[in-house]
C-alpha positions as CSV (number, residue, x, y, z in Angstrom):
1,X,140.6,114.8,146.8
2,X,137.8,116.3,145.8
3,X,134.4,114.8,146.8
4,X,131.4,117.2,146.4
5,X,128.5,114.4,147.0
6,X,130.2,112.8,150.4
7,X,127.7,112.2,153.1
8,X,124.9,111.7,150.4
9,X,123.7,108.0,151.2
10,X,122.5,106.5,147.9
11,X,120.3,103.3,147.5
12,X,120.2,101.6,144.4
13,X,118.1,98.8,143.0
14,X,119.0,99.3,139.8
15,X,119.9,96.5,137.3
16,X,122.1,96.1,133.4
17,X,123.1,100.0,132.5
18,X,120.4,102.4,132.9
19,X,120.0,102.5,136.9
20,X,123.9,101.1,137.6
21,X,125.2,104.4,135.7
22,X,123.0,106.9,137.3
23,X,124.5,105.2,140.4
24,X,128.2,105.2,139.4
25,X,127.6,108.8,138.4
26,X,127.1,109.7,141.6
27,X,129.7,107.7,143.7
28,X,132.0,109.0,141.4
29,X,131.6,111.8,142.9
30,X,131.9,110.6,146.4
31,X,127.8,109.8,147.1
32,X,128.1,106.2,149.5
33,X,126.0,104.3,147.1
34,X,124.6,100.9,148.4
35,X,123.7,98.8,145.7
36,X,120.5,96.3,146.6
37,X,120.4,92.8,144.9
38,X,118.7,89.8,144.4
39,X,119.7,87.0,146.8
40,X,121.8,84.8,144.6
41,X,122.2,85.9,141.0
42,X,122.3,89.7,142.0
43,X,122.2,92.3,139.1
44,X,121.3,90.1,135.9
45,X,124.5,92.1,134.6
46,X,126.9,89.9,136.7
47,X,126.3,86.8,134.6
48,X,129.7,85.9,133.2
49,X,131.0,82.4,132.0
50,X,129.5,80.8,135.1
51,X,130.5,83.6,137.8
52,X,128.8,86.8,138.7
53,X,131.6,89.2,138.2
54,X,130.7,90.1,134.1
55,X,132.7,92.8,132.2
56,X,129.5,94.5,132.2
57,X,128.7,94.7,135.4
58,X,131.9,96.1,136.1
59,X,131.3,99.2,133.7
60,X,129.0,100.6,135.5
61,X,129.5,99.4,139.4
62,X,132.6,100.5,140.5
63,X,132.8,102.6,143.6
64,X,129.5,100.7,145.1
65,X,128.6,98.6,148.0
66,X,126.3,95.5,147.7
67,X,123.8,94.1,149.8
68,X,121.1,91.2,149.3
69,X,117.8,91.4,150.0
70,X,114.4,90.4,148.6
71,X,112.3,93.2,149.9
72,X,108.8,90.9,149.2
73,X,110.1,89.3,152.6
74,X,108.6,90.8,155.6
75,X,112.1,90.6,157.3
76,X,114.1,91.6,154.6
77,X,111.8,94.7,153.6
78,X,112.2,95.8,157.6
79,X,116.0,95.4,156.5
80,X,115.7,98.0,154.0
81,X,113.1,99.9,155.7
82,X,116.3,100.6,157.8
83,X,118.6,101.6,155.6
84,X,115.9,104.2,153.9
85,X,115.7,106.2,157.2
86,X,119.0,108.3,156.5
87,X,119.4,107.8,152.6
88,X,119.0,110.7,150.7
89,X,118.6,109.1,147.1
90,X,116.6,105.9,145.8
91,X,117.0,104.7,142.4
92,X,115.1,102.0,140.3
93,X,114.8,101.1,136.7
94,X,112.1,98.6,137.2
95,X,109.3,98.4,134.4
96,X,106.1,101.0,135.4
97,X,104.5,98.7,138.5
98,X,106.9,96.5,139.8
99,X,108.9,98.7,142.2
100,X,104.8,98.6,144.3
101,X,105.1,94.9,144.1
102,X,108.3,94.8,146.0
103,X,107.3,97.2,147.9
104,X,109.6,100.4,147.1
105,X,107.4,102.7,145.3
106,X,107.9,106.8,145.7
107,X,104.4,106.8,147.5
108,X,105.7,104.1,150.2
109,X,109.2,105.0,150.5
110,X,108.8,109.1,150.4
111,X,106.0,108.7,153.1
112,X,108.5,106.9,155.4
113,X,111.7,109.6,154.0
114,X,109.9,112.6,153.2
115,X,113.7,114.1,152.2
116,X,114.1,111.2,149.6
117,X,115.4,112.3,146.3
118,X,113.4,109.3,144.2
119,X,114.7,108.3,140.6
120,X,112.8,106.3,138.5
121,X,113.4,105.1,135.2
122,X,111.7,103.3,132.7
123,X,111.8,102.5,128.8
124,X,108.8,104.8,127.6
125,X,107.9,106.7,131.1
126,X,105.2,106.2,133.1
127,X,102.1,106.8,131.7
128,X,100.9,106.6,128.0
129,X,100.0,104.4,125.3
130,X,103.8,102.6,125.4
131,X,104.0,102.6,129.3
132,X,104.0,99.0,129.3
133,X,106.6,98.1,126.5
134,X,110.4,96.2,127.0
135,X,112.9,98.7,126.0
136,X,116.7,97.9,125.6
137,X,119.0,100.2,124.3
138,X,118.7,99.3,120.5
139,X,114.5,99.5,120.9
140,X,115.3,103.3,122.8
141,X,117.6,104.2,120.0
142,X,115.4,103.5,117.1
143,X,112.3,104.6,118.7
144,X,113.9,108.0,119.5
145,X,114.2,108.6,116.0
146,X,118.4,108.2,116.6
147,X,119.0,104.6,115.3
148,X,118.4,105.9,111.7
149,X,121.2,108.2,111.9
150,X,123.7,105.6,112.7
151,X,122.5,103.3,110.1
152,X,124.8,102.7,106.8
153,X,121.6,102.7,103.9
154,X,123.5,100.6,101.9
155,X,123.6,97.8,104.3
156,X,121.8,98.9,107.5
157,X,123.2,96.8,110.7
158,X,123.5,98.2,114.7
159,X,126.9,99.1,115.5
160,X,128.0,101.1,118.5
161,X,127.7,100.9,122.1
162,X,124.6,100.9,124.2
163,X,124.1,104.3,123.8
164,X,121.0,104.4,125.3
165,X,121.4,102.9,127.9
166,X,124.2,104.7,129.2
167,X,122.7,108.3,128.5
168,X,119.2,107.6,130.1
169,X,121.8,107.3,133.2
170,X,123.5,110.0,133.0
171,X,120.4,112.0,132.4
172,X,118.7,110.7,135.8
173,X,121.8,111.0,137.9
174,X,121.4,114.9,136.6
175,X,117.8,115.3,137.4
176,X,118.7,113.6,140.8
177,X,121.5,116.2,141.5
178,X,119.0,119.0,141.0
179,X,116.7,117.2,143.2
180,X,119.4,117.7,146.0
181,X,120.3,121.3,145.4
182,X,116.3,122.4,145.4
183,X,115.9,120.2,148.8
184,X,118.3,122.1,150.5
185,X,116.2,125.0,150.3
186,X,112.7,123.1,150.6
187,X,114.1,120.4,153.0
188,X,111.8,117.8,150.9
189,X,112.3,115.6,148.0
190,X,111.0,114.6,144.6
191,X,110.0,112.1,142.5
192,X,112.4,112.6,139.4
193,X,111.8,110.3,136.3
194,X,113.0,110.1,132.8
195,X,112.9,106.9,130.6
196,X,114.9,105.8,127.7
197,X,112.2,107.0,125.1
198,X,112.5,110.8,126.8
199,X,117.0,110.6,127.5
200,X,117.3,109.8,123.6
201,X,114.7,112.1,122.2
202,X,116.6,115.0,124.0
203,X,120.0,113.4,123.1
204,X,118.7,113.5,119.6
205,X,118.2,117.3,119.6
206,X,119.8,118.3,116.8
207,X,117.5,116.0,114.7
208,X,114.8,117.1,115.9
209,X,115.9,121.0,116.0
210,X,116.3,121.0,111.7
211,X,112.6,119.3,111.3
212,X,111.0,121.7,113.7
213,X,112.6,125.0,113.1
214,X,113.7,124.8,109.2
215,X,111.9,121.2,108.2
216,X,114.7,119.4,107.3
217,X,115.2,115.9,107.8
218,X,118.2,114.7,108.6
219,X,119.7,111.3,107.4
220,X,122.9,109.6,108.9
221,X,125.4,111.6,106.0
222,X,123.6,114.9,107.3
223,X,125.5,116.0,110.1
224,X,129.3,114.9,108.6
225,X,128.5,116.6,105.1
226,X,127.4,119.5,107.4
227,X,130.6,120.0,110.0
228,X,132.8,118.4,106.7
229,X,133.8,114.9,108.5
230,X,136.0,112.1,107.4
231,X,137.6,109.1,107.8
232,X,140.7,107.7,105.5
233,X,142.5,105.1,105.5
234,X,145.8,105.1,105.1
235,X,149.0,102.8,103.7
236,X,149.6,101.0,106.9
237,X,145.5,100.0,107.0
238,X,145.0,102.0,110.0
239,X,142.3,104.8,109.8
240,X,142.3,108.6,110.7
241,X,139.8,111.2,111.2
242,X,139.1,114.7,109.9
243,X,136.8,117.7,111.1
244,X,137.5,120.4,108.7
245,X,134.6,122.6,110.0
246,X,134.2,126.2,108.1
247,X,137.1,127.6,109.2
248,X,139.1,128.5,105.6
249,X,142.6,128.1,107.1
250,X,141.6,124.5,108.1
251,X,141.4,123.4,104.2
252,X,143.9,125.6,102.9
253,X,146.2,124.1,105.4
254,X,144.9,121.0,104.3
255,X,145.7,121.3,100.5
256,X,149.4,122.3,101.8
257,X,149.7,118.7,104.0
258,X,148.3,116.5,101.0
259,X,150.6,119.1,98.1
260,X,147.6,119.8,96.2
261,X,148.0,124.0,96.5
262,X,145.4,124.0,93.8
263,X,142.9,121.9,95.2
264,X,140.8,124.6,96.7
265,X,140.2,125.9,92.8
266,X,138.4,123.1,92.1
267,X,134.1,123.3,92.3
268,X,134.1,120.9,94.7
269,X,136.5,122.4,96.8
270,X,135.7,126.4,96.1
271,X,133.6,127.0,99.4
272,X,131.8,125.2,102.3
273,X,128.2,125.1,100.7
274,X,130.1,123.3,97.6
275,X,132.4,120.9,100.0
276,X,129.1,120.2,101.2
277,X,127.4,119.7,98.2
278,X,130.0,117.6,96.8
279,X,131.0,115.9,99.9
280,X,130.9,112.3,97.8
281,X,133.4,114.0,95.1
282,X,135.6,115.1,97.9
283,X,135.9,112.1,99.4
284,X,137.4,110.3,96.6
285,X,139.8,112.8,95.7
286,X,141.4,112.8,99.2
287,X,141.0,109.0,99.9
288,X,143.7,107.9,97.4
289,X,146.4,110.6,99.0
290,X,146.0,109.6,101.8
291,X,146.2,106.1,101.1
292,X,149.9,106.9,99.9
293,X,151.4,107.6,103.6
294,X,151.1,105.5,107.1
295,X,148.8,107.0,109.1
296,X,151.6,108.1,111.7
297,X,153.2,110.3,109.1
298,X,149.7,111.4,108.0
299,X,149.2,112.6,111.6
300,X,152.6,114.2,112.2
301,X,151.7,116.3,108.8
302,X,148.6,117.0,110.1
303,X,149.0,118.1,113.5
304,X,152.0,120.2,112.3
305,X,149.9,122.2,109.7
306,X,146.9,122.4,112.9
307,X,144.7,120.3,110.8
308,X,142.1,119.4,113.0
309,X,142.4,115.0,112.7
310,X,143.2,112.0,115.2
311,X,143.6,108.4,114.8
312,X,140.5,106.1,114.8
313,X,142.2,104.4,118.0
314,X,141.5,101.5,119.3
315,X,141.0,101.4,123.5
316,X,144.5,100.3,123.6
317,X,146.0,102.7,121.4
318,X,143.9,105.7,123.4
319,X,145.5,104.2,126.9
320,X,149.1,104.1,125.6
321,X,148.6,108.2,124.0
322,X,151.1,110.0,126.0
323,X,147.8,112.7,126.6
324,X,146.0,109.7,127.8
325,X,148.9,109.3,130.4
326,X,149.4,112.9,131.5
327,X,145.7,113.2,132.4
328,X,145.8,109.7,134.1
329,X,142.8,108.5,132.5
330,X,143.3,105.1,133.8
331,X,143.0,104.4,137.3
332,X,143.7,100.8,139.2
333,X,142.9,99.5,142.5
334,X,143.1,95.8,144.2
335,X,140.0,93.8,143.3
336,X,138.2,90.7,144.1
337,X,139.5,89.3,141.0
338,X,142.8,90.7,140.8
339,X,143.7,94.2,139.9
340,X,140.7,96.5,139.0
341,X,141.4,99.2,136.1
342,X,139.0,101.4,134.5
343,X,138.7,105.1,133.4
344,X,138.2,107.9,136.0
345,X,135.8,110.1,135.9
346,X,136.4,113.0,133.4
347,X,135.5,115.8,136.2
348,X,138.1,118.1,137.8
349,X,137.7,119.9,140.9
350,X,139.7,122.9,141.4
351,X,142.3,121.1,138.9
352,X,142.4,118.3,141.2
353,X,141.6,115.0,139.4
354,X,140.2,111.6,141.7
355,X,142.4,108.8,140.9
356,X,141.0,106.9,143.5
357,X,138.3,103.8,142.7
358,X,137.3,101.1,144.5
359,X,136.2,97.8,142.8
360,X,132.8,96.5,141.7
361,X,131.7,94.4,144.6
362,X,131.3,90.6,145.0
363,X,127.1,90.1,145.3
364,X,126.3,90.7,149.1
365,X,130.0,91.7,150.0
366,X,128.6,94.2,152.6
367,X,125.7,92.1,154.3
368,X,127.9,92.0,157.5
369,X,128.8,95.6,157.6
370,X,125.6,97.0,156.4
371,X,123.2,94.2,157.3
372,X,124.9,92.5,160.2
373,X,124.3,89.4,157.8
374,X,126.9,87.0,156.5
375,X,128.1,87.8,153.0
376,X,127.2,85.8,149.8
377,X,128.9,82.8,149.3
């Protein structure tokens, strides 16, 4: 089993998605990452239906220790004073200023740890005229300028996952990573920081690549008009998904799966630039055809003619896909709340795959290991 990050010791204070996935990221990949929590309610994420086990919380804190401690107590900041001598990473997502007020800011905690890698995140980074403002994912995603793609015009509502707060993560647990490697040359750490504003600016590149280098501004029908996307729905009521692309064969295969061989004369269908310009024409050509079939014999035709489409699965549909299967997306182990199951990480090692996880932890599970401290009750 492939572990590239064992021996890193990790400490975590981080709290909902942002500083929990940069944390997972890196026990994924074998870091020991000892997650820090309030004494009774722990993470705010735990919060679930009177427990402190949440959904949630589990998304992003598998693969983690947890211990309590409130570091504004002399005895309990010694405690973690302790555990900082050997750890290699910290990571926070407090707002700009607190992590000083309980007494784990990169100036205190690097001049006790020189080699401390430090990750800090915030909403809008720390400086500047926003420094100081709440972010969630939705404020990160429309501030970023990538809300507005997502948004219907005709009737403009959030939809998705916390985007956001999930790539601001992943974007720190990179930056933290390179930390590392330069460190083993330097022997010292850094200070790496991103915030949500930053993560989803750079997510949004694309966007922001068309205004700056041809002045276009994109729109949320932009980029599917563009690569030729589509979604129909078919007899049974179930949907599927289309990417034709600009490859020719991909339409003319096409016209041969819905037995329209002289589609492709048509304007709207005579090249990319007119697919693109009549993207709203196509779409209703196409959407009754494929109404006419269930979405299993769709797919079939599809795949068979290498017409680039998939079902819009559900999460239960994507388990039970026999690819799903063979790559052993999901993985299981004994939890404190029965069985544990939850999707590996998508990295391969030398084609070898870890299918080992260990479940979320109960708040304080490790005092007595890590602490010497009875656990949470």
């Amino acid at each position: 089993m492939a572990l590239p990050l064992a021996g890193v010791k990790v400490l975590e204070m981080g709290t909902f998605i942002t500083g929990p996935a940069a944390g997972m990221m890196l026990a994924d990949l074998g870091a020991e990452v000892i997650k820090i929590e309030q004494t009774g309610t722990g993470d705010p994420f735990r919060a679930f239906r009177g427990g402190l086990y949440s959904p949630h919380f589990q998304t992003y804190n598998r693969n983690k220790k947890s211990v309590t401690l409130d570091t504004r107590k002399a005895e309990d900041l010694a405690s973690f004073d302790a555990l900082l001598a050997d750890a290699d990473v910290f990571i926070q997502n407090f707002r700009p200023g607190v992590a000083k007020k309980l007494g784990v800011d990169a100036a205190r905690l690097q001049g006790l740890n020189p080699r401390l890698v430090y990750g800090s995140i915030s909403g809008f980074g720390s400086s500047g005229p926003d420094r100081d403002r709440p972010a969630f994912d939705t404020v990160a995603q429309a501030a970023s300028g990538f809300l507005r793609l997502l948004l219907n015009p005709s009737k403009p509502r959030v939809v998705g996952p916390a985007i956001a707060d999930a790539m601001t993560g992943f974007y720190a647990a990179q930056g933290i990573l390179a930390a590392l490697y330069e460190r083993q040359v330097t022997g010292r750490g850094r200070l790496v920081e991103t915030s949500m504003f930053e993560a989803m600016a750079h997510f949004n590149l694309d966007d922001f690549t068309h205004l700056l280098s041809d002045e276009q501004h994109m729109g949320p029908y932009s980029r599917p008009h563009v690569s030729q996307s589509y979604v129909f729905e078919c007899a049974d009521g179930k949907w599927l998904a289309l990417h034709m692309s600009s490859p020719p064969k991909f339409w003319e295969n096409l016209a041969l799966a819905v037995e329209q061989p002289d589609m492709l004369a048509q304007p709207a269908f005579a090249s990319r630039e007119a697919r693109i310009a009549h993207y709203e024409d196509v779409v209703p050509f196409l959407a009754p055809i494929f109404a006419g079939r269930s979405r299993a014999a769709w797919l079939a035709r599809l795949t068979d003619l290498e017409v680039p489409s998939a079902a819009v699965a559900t999460s239960a549909e994507v388990l039970a896909s026999p690819q799903a299967e063979h790559l052993q997306l999901m993985v299981s182990a004994p939890g404190p709340m029965g069985e544990f199951r939850t999707i590996r990480s998508p990295i391969s090692f030398d084609g070898e795959r870890n299918l080992q996880v260990t479940a979320p932890p109960l708040l304080g599970a490790d005092n007595a290991t890590i602490l010497g401290q009875k656990p949470e009750r």
